[in-house]
C-alpha angles and dihedrals in degrees: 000000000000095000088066124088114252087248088054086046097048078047093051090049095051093039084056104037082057098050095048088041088055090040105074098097154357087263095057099042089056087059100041088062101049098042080045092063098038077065094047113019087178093072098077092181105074094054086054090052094053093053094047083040091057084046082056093048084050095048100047083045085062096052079065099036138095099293119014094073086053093056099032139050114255082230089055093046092043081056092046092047086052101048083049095048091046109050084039085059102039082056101054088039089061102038109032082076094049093051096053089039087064095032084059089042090060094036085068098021094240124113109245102188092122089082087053091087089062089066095049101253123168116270081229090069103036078067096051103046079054094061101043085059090054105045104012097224107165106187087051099054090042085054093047098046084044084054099042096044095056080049086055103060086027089096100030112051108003102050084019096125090226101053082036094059101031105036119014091040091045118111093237095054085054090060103042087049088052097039103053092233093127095068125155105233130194111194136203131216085231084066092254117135126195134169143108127275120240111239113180101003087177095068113081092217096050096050090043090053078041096058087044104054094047089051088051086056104048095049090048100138097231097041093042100086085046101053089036079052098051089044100056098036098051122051116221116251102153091247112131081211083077090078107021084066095086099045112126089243123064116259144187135231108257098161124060122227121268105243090047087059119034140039141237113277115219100212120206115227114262123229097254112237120171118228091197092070088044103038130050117234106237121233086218085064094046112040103010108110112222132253131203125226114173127036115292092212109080102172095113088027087061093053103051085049097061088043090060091051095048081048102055081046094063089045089056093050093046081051090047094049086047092057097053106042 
């Protein structure tokens, strides 16, 4: 740090006392995004991330909700709140630096990025960040932070021998995978849901076209005053209740919300590597455009979904009658 000017110093200590202060859950990270973008709508990321980080809240809520601790041991779904939460953390940690980095490069008109390398970026995205600056090229920088930040949690949480062995190995992460169940949804107030279903999360290319594809969908010039509208109409607790709200047919709240039914989660501070001196950057995640195979209009989709679950939870409770008569 000594190498810094005591004006770049005082910059690194806010930088990081923001971070740490928006990092605490899934709730405030959600936020942090969004409000983020309202400041800089030329950063089309964040306001990606706050609508997949939305998807996580919803996903941990579950987990607590009306059927899942029925289906699933409370041990198995501890161990699935805390892979969420990680990888959800990991990914704030590394790019709410990046983002202020940029919002005080624009604030005196000079690039700043020299000061990237102090919070332990890839080398991959301080480039990157360099040449948006340059040449001001949106969907590219969108694509390489989508492409850094699934890097990032790569090491740590998907080949980590813990969530391996506990989680993506588990029987019930098979299924979801298989299922669909674990699909990224971006809602609308008028009760419309749209989005893109995860298949083989534990596969980097496929997150990343993942990533892609659902970028591709919520800046889709005719949704994207519906899903910007959603957002900032509806708060996001985790319930699943904060979009089913506006369905056309009443529902009830089947998921609790977030802060009601989990704690906060104290993370330790990772050893920092850097993948992009380990792992080459394809030119398939960079440059491929995206194709899309399955309906982006999941409305119906969504319905028959939660009838399945609520399916496979009355099988579980005929089992359940059977073993004990």
């Amino acid at each position: 740090m000594n190498h810094f000017t005591i004006q770049e110093q005082t910059i690194i200590r806010q930088i990081q006392s923001e971070t740490d202060k928006k990092n605490i859950d899934n709730i405030s990270r959600t936020a942090a995004y969004l409000a983020y973008f309202k400041n800089n709508p030329d950063i089309i990321w964040s306001f990606l991330a706050s609508m997949v980080s939305r998807n996580g809240g919803w996903n941990m809520c579950d987990l607590a909700g009306s059927i899942f601790p029925h289906l699933i041991a409370a041990k198995t779904r501890k161990q699935l709140f805390l892979t969420y939460e990680r990888a959800n953390w990991l990914i704030f940690h590394d790019v709410y630096p990046q983002l202020l980095v940029y919002q005080y490069s624009t604030k005196i008109n000079r690039p700043m990025f020299h000061l990237l390398p102090y919070f332990n970026v890839s080398s991959f995205i301080q480039k990157e960040w360099q040449r948006y600056w340059k040449e001001n090229d949106k969907d590219r920088l969108t694509t390489a932070l989508i492409i850094n930040e699934q890097n990032v949690i790569q090491t740590p949480v998907i080949d980590h021998p813990v969530y391996k062995k506990k989680v993506f190995r588990s029987l019930i992460f098979s299924l979801q995978d298989w299922l669909h169940f674990s699909c990224v949804l971006f809602p609308t107030c008028g009760g419309e849901v749209y989005g893109a279903s995860v298949n083989g999360f534990k596969s980097l290319s496929k997150r990343i076209n993942l990533g892609k594809r659902l970028a591709e969908i919520l800046f889709h010039p005719r949704l994207f005053p519906y899903f910007f509208e959603f957002a900032e109409k509806t708060p996001h607790t985790g319930s699943r209740y904060d979009y089913e709200q506006y369905f056309k047919t009443m529902t009830v709240r089947n998921t609790p919300m977030l802060r009601t039914s989990f704690p906060v989660i104290a993370h330790h501070q990772h050893v920092f590597d850097d993948w992009s001196l380990r792992r080459k950057v394809s030119p398939v995640w960079l440059y491929f455009p995206v194709r899309h195979q399955h309906p982006i209009h999941l409305t119906d989709w969504y319905f028959a979904k939660s009838n399945q679950l609520q399916l496979l939870l009355s099988i579980q409770k005929v089992l359940q009658l059977k073993k004990w008569e």
